[in-house]
N, C-alpha and C positions, 0 to 999 in steps of 0.2 A: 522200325527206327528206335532209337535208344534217347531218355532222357537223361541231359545233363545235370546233376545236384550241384549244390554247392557246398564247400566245406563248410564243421560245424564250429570249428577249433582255428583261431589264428596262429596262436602260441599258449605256450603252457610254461611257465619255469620254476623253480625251486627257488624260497627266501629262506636265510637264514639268521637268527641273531640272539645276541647273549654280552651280557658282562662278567669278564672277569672278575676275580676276587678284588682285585684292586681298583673295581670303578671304571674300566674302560668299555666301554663297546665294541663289540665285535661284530663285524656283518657279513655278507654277499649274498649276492640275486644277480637273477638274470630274468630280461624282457627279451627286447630284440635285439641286444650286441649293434645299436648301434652308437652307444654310448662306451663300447668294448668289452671285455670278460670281467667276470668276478671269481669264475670255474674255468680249470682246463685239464684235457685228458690225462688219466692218469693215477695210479695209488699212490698213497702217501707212505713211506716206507716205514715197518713196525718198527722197526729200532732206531732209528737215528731221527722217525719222523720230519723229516725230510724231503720235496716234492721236487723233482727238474726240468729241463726241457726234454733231455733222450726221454726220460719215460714218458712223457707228452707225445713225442712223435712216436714211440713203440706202443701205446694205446690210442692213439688218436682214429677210433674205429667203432661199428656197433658192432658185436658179433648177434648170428643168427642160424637158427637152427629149427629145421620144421619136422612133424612128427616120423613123417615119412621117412627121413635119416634114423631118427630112435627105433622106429619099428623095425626097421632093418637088421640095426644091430643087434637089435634081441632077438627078430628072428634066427639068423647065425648059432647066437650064443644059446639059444633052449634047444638049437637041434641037440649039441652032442654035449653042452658045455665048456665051448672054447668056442674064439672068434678068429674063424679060419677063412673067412669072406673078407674083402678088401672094404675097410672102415671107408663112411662116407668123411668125406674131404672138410665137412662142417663138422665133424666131432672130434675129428684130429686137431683141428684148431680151437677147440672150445679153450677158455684160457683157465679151467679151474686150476686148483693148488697144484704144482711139481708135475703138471703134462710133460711128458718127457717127448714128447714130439716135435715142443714149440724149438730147439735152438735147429731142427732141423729145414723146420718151415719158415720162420720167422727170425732167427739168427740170434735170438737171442734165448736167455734160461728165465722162466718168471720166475718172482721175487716170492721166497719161501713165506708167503701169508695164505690165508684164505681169500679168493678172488672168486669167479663164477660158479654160482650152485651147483651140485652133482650129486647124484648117487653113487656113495662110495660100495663098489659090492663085493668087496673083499677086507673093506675098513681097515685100509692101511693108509689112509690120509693123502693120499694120492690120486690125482686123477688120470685114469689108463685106459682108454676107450677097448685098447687090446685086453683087457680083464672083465668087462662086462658094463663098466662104468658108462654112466652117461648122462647129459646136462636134463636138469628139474630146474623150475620155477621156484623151487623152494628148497633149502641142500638138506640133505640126506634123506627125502622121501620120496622112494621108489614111484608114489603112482601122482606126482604133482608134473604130470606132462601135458603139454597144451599142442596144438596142433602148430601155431606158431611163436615160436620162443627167443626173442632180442636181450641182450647185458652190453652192458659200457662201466666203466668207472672214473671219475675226475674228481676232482678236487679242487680247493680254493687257495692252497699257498703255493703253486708253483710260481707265480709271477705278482704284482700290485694290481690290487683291486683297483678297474678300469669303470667301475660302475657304482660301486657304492662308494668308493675312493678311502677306503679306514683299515684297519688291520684286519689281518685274516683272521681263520676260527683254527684255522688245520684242521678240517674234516674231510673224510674221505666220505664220497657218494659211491655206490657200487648200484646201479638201475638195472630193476630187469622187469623189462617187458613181457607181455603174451595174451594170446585168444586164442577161442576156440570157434572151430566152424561148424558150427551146430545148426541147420538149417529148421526141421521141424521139433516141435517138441518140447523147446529149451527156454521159453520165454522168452525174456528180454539177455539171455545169458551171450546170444550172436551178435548181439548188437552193442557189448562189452571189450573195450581192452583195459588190462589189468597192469596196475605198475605196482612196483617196491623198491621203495629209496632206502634200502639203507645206510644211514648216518654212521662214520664212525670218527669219535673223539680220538684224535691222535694228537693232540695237541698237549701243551702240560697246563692246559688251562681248567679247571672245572667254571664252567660258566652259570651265571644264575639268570633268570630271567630268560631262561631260553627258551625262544621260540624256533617253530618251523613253518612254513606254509605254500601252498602253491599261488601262485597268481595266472590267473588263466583269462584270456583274450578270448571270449565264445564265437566273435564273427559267424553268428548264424545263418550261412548265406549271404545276405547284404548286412553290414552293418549297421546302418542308422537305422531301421525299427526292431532292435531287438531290447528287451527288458531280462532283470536280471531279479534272483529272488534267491533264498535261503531256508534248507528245511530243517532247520538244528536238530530236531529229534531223529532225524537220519543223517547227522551227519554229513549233508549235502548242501553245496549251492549248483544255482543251473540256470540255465537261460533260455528265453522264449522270443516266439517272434511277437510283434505287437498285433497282425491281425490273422485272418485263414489263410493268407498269401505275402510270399515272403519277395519284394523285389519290389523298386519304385525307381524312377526315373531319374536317372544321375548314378542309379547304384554301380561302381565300379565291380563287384564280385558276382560272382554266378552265382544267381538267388536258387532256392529251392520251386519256387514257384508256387501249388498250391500244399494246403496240410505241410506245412513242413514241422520237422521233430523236434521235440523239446531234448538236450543235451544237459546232461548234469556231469559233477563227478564229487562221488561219495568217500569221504574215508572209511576207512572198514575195521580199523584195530584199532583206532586211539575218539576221542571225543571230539568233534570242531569247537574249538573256544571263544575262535572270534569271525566275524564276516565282516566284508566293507568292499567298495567298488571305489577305483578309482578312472578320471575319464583322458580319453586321449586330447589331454590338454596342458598348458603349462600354466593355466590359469590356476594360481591357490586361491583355496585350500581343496577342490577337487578334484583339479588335477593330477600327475605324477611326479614323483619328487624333483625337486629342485637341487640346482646348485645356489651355493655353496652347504658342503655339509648333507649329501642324498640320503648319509647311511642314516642318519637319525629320521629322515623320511621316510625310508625304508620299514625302518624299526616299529617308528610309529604307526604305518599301516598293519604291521605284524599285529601288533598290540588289538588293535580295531580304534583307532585313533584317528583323525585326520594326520595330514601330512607338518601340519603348524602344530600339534600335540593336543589339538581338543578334540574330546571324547564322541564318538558315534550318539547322535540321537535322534528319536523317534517321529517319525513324520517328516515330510516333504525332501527335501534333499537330504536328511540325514544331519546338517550342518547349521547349529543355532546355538551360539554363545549363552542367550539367557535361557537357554532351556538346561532344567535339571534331571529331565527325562529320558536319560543315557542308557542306554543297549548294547547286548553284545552282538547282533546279530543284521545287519539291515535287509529291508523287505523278507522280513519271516512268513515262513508259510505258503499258500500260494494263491494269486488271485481270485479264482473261486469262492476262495471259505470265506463264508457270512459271519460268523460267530463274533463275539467283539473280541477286540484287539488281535483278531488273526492275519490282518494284512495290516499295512502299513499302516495307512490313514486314508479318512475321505478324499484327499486331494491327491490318492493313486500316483501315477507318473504323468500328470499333466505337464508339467514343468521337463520332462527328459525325453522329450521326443526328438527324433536326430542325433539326439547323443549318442558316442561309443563307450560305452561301458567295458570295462575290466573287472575282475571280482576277484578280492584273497581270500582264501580261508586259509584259518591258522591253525596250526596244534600247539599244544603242551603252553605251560607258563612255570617252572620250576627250575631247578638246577640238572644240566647235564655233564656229567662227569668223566674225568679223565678216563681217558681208555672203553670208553660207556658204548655199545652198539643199541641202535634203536632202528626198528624198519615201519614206514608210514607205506601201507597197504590201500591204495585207491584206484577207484572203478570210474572210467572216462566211459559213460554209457548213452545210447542213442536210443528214445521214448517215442514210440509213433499210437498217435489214439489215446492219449491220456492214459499212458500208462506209465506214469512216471514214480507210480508208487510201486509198478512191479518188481524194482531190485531186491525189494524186501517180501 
């Protein structure tokens, strides 16, 4: 017989925000669309920067591609040096720069930028699966191939922000996913999927105060005994069940049941600046943002803020006016460590039991500049037996 798990991950989304030179706020994020989009499929176009609905529905798709199709094509291409075997159907469509395949498949010509990673192997800026080319995790290096490899691209001004309700930024997102299937051997490296958002300013804004950040929904299994924590020296926050067994009565999700795994996700190329949790609730200031005005809710979570603009501090909920004891990080560390001030406080999570927990982590706090590419490189990884220190 086969045991059923439960998932680790409710949701995961992208925040974003920043003031223009003139003072205004600029935002979007995404939870659960059920409040509507702040992103929708699509590049933003390099010249006129500019985003529509046609290019919404002619991206409105993940692509995907496993290694099995890459190996293919290379084996072809190293027999003689020509790819005289009929291309898998997933690299023909891969949508890098100038595929000259797509107005045949898909009816239309992509739009003369950089879109999905590739190895160019004749470096003529084109992507031609019939020349050798073919999709990477990372563009233009030959050996960034994963067994399985996802990209999408959306954006935030094709239509009015339905969720943070405020002006766009015009960035383009371009995600690309991927793992590897490494069974023995590999550490905690099977139990990794790997993303990169890169960001690109298309807008004529250079923004100050910009931030990025994910906000991730852990749903450990059942959601009311999971606990949530922050490892800032790695770069991480993660989340854990409250005891050796994961599931109680009334829980609506498929628990883990016993030993279930600690779930983190780590940035990899940038610093985490800020942490903070907020709950699935509309009760302020722990709650999730409020109407009227969400995007400065938003922002302020970005920040490590509550959602009413007062600062993260230290001990019990996080949330205390006369305390001057402000952090950037909530539940640092991880339960275990004895040492002083390596957890929270004496009073632990007495007070959040039953709660559903949400957690941001943010990057950067500077200016991002017109025309500016940045890629935030993070590890969504599954820890079984305390081994959550093994990403490092």
């Amino acid at each position: 017989s086969t045991t059923q798990r439960g998932t680790a991950i409710y949701s995961a989304g992208l925040w974003l925000g920043g003031y223009s030179t003139s003072g205004n706020l600029h935002a979007a994020a995404q939870t659960y669309r059920q409040a509507g989009n702040d992103f929708w499929a699509g590049p933003i176009d390099a010249l006129s920067g500019e985003a529509d609905s046609l290019n919404c529905a002619r991206f409105d798709n993940v692509w995907h591609v496993s290694l099995v199709d890459v190996m293919a094509l290379l084996e072809d291409y190293y027999a003689d040096g020509v790819v005289n075997q009929p291309i898998p159907p997933a690299l023909l469509a891969w949508p890098g720069k100038g595929n000259p395949n797509y107005p045949t498949i898909f009816g239309f010509t992509l739009p003369n930028q950089d879109l999905a990673p590739f190895f160019d192997r004749n470096s003529d800026g084109i992507y031609n699966p019939a020349n050798g080319d073919y999709p990477v995790f990372e563009h233009g290096n030959p050996n960034a191939m994963a067994d399985e490899l996802a990209w999408c691209v959306f954006n935030d001004k094709a239509a009015a922000h339905e969720v943070t309700d405020i002006r766009h930024l015009g960035i383009e997102v371009q995600l690309t996913a991927y793992a590897f299937n490494c069974q023995q051997g590999a550490g905690v490296l099977k139990d990794v999927i790997f993303t990169r958002h890169r960001l690109i300013n298309r807008s004529n804004n250079d923004y100050i105060g910009f931030r990025a950040g994910l906000h991730v929904d852990f749903d450990l299994g059942c959601s009311g005994d999971d606990y949530v924590g922050t490892d800032a020296a790695r770069n991480t926050i993660y989340a854990f069940n409250g005891d050796y067994t994961d599931g109680y009565s009334g829980c609506s999700e498929t628990p883990y049941g016993q030993n279930p795994p600690v779930v983190s996700v780590t940035f990899l190329n940038h610093p985490l600046k800020k942490s903070i949790y907020n709950l699935a609730s509309t009760v302020s200031p722990l709650g999730h943002p409020r109407d009227p005005n969400p995007a400065n809710d938003y922002y302020n979570l970005l920040s490590g803020s509550w959602v009413d603009g007062y600062p993260l501090t230290y001990g019990n909920t996080g949330y205390d006016t006369l305390s001057s004891n402000v952090t950037d990080f909530v539940f640092p560390n991880y339960p275990s460590d004895t040492a002083a001030n390596k957890w929270w406080a004496d009073d632990g999570y007495a007070w959040a039991q039953g709660q559903d927990f949400r957690m941001i982590g943010s990057l950067f706090s500077d200016t991002f500049y017109i025309n500016e590419v940045r890629d935030i490189d993070a590890a969504f990884a599954y820890h079984y037996d305390g081994s959550i220190t093994g990403l490092h």
